[in-house]
Each structure stands twice: as structure tokens, then as C-alpha cells.
Phi, psi and omega in degrees: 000143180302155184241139163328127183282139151307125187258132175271147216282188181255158195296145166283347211237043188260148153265150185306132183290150203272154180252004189221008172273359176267321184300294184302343178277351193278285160342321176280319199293314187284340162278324161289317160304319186306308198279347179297300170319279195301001185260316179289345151302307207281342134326327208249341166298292240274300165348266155007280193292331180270339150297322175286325136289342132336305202272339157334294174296318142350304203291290169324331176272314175295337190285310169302312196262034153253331150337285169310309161294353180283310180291321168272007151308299183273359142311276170309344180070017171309000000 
């Protein structure tokens, strides 16, 4: 028959628990969610910004060739 495990008891000779080390983990945890966040704001501004300089640069290319073609029409008379 099995015999019961025995429990152990705790060392006399344990080093001392840190009374403040759940606080810094808890502190570590919450600077790393905040910088997880903020790196995905600061992806989704970047996004933004490259879009919007994109449809910029769009706008401005299209703004030229309606331009150009206006100027070579009424050179040439087309």
C-alpha cells in the first residue's frame, strides 16, 4: 500500500522573500503593456501619414498632367 507523501516543511535557512518584488513586477508588466501600445498608435500614425502623403503626391501628379495637357493643347492647337 502507498504511503502518503510527506510535506515539506520550509527551510530554516531560506532566503528572505524581496516585500517589494511583486510591486516591481507588477510596474514591469504595466510599462511593457503602455510601450506594446504606444508602438501600435505609433504604427497606425505612420500608416496615416504615408497615406496621406501618398494621396498628396496623387493629387499633385494629377494636378501636373492636367496642367500639361492644357499647355500642350493650346501650343499645338489640338
Amino acid at each position: 500500500m502507498a504511503r502518503a507523501a510527506s510535506r515539506a516543511e520550509p527551510a530554516e535557512d531560506a532566503p528572505p522573500v524581496d516585500p517589494h518584488a511583486v510591486e516591481r513586477a507588477y510596474r514591469r508588466e504595466r510599462a511593457k503593456r503602455r510601450a506594446r501600445v504606444e508602438r501600435a498608435r505609433e504604427r497606425r500614425r505612420a500608416a496615416i501619414r504615408f497615406f496621406a502623403f501618398l494621396l498628396g503626391l496623387v493629387a499633385l501628379s494629377v494636378f501636373l498632367v492636367v496642367t500639361i495637357w492644357n499647355q500642350i493643347q493650346r501650343l499645338f492647337g489640338l
